[in-house]
N, C-alpha and C positions, 0 to 999 in steps of 0.2 A: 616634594612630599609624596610620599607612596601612599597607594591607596588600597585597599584590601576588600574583599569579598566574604561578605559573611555567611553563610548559608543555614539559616535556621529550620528544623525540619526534620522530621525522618523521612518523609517521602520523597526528597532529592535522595537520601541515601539510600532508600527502597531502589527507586528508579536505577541509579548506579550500576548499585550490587545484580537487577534485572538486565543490564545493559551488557555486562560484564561476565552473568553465565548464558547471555545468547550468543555473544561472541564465542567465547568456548565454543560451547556445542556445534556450534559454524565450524569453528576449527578445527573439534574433532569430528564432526560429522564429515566436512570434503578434506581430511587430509589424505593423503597418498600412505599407502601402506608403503614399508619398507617391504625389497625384492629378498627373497633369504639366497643366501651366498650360493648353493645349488644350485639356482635358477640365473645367476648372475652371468654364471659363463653363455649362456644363451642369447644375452643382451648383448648389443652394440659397445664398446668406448664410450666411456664419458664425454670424450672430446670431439664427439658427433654431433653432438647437444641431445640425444637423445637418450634417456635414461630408464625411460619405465613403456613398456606398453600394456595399455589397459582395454579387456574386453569388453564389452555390452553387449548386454544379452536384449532384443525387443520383449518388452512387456506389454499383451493385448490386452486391454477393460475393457469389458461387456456388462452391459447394464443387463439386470437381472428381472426377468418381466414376472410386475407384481398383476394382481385380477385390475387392477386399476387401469394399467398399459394397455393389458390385452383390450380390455373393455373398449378403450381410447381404438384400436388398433380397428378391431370387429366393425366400430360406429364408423370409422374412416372408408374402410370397404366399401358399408352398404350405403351411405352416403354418395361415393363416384357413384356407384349405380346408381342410386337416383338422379343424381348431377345429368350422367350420362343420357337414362331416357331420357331427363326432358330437354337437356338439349337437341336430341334425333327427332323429341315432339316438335320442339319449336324452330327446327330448320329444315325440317323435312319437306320436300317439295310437294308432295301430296296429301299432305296434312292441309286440313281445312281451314281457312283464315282464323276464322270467331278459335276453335282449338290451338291452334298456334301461339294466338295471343294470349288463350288462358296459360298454356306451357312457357309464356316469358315471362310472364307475370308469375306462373311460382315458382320456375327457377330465380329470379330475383327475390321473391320473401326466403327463399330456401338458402339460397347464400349469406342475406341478414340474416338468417338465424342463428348459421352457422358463423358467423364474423363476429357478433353479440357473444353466443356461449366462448367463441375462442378468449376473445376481452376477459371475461369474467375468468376464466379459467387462468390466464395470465396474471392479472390481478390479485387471485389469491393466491397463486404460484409467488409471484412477488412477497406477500406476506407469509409467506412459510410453508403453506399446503401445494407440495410438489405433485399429486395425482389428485388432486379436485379436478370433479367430475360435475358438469352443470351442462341440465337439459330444461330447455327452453320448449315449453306447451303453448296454446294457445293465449291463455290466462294464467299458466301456473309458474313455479320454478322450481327443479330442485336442484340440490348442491350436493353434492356427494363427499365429502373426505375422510381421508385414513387415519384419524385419528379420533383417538376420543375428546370433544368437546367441553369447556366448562361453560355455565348460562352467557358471561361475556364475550368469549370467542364466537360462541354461534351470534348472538346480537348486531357483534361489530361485520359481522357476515351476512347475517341480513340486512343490515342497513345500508350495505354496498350493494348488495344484491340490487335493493328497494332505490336506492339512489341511481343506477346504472339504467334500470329498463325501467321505473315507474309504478311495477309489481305490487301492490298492496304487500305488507308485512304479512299478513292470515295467509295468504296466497303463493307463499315462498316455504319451500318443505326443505330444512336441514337434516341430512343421514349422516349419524357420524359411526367411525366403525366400533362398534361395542365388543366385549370382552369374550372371548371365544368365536369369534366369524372367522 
């Protein structure tokens, strides 16, 4: 007894018909152009196995630096410098004990600080905001990104904010880029 497949549905035949013109365009997108007869006499025999050569040209992408990067960029700088002094504070052989200690103790808040905002900044990078910009104060926080925000985006940003470091909600300052900056 044969048995048969019934397919009820337009979305199998949606799927198909979708299946069907990505193939194509695969095929015409990587096929081999024909060599025009002109050019042919320049080619090898067919029975070299070799029929066509193809050039490639290197194409360089350079990311295009928005105030966002720079910003990133500038903060990165002055940051080794301060990295820098205090570790020359807190290794330095004539630097006074009691001083020493204060320079290990805030290069170590200094690099939590810096590990914290990297997190956050990751985090909203993950959710969409590729140059979110988050500086971490004493007690405050703010968030910086390039877009414009609607009430729920900034919320669901605060509350990661607020869940992440502890930061009261009042305490967390959202900038988002408004229209003409």
């Amino acid at each position: 007894m044969a048995k048969f497949i019934v397919v009820r549905g337009k979305k199998v035949l949606w799927n198909l018909l979708i299946v069907a013109m990505v193939v194509m365009a695969l095929v015409y997108i990587f096929r081999v152009d024909e060599v025009p007869d002109s050019e042919r006499e320049d080619l090898p025999d067919a029975d070299s196995g070799v029929s066509q050569v193809v050039l490639v040209e290197p194409v360089t992408v350079r990311t295009i630096p928005t105030k966002f990067s720079e910003y990133k960029l500038e903060r990165e700088r002055m940051r080794s410098r301060q990295i820098e002094l205090l570790q020359n504070l807190a290794y330095d052989g004539h630097t006074e004990l009691e001083r020493k200690e204060q320079a290990q103790t805030d290069l170590q808040t200094f690099i939590g600080k810096i590990s914290r905002e990297t997190e956050i900044e990751n985090l909203l990078k993950a959710q969409g905001y590729l140059d979110a910009l988050v500086l971490l104060e004493q007690d405050a926080i703010t968030v910086v990104v390039p877009v414009t925000l609607v009430r729920d985006e900034a919320a669901r940003i605060g509350e990661l904010v607020h869940r992440l470091t502890g930061v009261r909600l009042e305490r967390i300052t959202i900038v988002d880029e408004t229209v003409g900056v």
